[in-house]
N, C-alpha and C positions, 0 to 999 in steps of 0.2 A: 665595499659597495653596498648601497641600500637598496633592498629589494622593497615593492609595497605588496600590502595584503589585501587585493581587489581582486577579483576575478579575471579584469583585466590589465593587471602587470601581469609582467613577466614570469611572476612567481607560479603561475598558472598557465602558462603560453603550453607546456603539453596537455595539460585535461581539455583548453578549450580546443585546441586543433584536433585532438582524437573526438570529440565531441562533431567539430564542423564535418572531419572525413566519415565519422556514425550515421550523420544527419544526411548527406550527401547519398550513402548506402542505403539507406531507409524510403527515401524518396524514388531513386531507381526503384527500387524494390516494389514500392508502389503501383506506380505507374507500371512496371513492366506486368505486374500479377493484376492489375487494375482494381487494388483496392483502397478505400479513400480515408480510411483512418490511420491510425499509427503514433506511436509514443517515442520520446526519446528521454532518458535520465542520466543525468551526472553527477555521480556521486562521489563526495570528497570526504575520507575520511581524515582526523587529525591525531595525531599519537605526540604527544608533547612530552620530552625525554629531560629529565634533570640529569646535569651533571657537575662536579669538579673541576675541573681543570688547574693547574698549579701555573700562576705565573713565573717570570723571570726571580722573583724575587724569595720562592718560595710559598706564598700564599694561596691558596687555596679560595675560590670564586663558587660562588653556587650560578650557574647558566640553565636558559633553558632552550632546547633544541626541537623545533619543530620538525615535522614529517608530514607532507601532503602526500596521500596516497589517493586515487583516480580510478572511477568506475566509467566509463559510458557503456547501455544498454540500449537498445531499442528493439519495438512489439510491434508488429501490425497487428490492425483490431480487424476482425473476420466474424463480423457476429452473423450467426445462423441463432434465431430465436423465436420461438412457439409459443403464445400468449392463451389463457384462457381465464374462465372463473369459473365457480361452482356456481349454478344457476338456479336451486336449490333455495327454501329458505330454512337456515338450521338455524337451530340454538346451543352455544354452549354451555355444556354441565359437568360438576367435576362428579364423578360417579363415588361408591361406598369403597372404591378402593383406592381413591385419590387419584385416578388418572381422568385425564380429559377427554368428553367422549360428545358426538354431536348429535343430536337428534334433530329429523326432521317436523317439522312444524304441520305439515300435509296427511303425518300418519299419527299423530300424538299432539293433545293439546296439554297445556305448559304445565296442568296439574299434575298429568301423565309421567312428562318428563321428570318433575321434580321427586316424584315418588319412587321411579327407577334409581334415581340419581343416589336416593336414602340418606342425604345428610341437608336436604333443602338449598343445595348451590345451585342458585341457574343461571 
């Protein structure tokens, strides 16, 4: 019997149904927690195995034997997220000991900075 190599033969009929019942679970999940994002992955890995086999005749075949192995995962996404910016105007300088270091513009003009800085990087 010929199998094919689609996602949708056969050859796949458990990653894609662990997939639909993942997806299924995800969605409850959703809805019941009321949150409105979420992910689902499926992942297939392939291990492709050489072998021998000896026919009737004695001979000896080089074959190669596939292996599909099957992930489904799924994340709901719960972002809790705090935005801001520095409101400040700095300038950056690499200081005499080559770290990076900010000065502000409000308490040092840029000659100032460059001269702390000691290697002229501004």
């Amino acid at each position: 019997m010929r199998y094919g190599l689609s996602l949708a033969s056969e050859t796949f009929t458990p990653a894609v149904e662990a997939f639909d019942r993942q997806m299924l679970v995800l969605l409850k999940r959703m809805r019941k927690q009321n949150i409105n994002e979420g992910s689902i992955s499926l992942k297939i890995n392939i291990e492709l195995w050489k072998q021998f086999p000896v026919d009737e005749h004695g001979n000896e075949r080089e074959i190669f034997v596939p292996v599909f192995n099957h992930e489904v995962s799924s994340q709901l996404t719960q972002k809790d997220k705090q935005s801001g910016k520095t409101d400040q105007d700095f300038v950056l300088v690499i200081g005499a000991d080559g770290l990076p270091a900010m000065y502000s513009r409000d308490t040092d003009n840029l000659f100032d900075m460059v001269a702390k800085a000691g290697n002229g990087d501004a």
